[in-house]
Residue, then its C-alpha position, 0 to 999 in steps of 0.5 A: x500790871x495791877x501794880x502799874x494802875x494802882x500807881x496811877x490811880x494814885x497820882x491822878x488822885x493826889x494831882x486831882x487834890x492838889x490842884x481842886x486845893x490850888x484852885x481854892x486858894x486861887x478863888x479866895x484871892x479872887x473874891x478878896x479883890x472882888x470884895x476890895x474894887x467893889x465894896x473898898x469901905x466894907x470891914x472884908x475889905x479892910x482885911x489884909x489877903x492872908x487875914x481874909x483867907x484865915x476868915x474864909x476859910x473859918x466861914x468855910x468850916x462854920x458854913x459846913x457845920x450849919x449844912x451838917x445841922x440842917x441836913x440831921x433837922x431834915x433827917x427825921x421827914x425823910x425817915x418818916x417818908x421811908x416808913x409812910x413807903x414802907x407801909x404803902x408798899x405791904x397796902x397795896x402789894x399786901x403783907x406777902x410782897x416781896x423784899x425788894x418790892x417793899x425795899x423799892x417802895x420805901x426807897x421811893x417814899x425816901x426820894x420823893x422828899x429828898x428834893x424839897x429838903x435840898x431846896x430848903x436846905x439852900x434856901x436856909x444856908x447862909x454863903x460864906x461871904x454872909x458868915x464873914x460879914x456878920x462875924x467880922x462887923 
């Protein structure tokens, strides 16, 4: 039995991965038509379809690489949070707390700048498309 679900939790896994790829390709395609009808004088548009994957697809990874330095710049506030929890947790529960109070109380200090560094985060991400542009001109 437990090989007959291992089984299909492998096959709805591949066919989940096959057709999110799919439907990448799909909205790429869609993009490069929306780019030629609207902006037919653009350098975007001027790319041939397999040209204007092979960029998206760059700008894709180009675009995951500055999320990943954002994320590590944010990542000493949250730490900093963490410890600030940390302390506010033996402040007020005192030094003889205990473990999963504090641990509760330095998760809390953690979560609670979690959302602003996720705002800022988009706020400073560049789309894919802004990418493109500025390497291809």
């Amino acid at each position: 039995m437990f090989w007959i679900i291992l089984f299909f939790v492998v096959v709805g896994a591949i066919a989940y991965v096959l057709s999110t790829q799919r439907n990448a390709g799909v909205a790429v395609q869609a993009e490069y038509e929306r780019i030629k009808r609207v902006e037919p004088q653009s350098n975007l548009a001027q790319l041939g379809p397999n040209e204007f994957e092979i960029e998206y697809k760059n700008a894709e990874r180009k675009r995951k690489s500055i999320k990943r330095k954002l994320g590590f710049m944010f990542l000493p506030i949250v730490v900093a949070s963490a410890v600030g929890g940390l302390g506010l947790g033996f402040l007020i529960f005192g030094i003889d707390a205990d473990d999963g109070v504090v641990f509760l109380c330095m998760a809390a200090g953690a979560a609670i700048t979690l959302p602003f560094g996720l705002k800022m985060e988009r706020e400073k991400l560049p789309s894919v498309i802004e990418i493109m542009r500025n390497k291809v001109a």
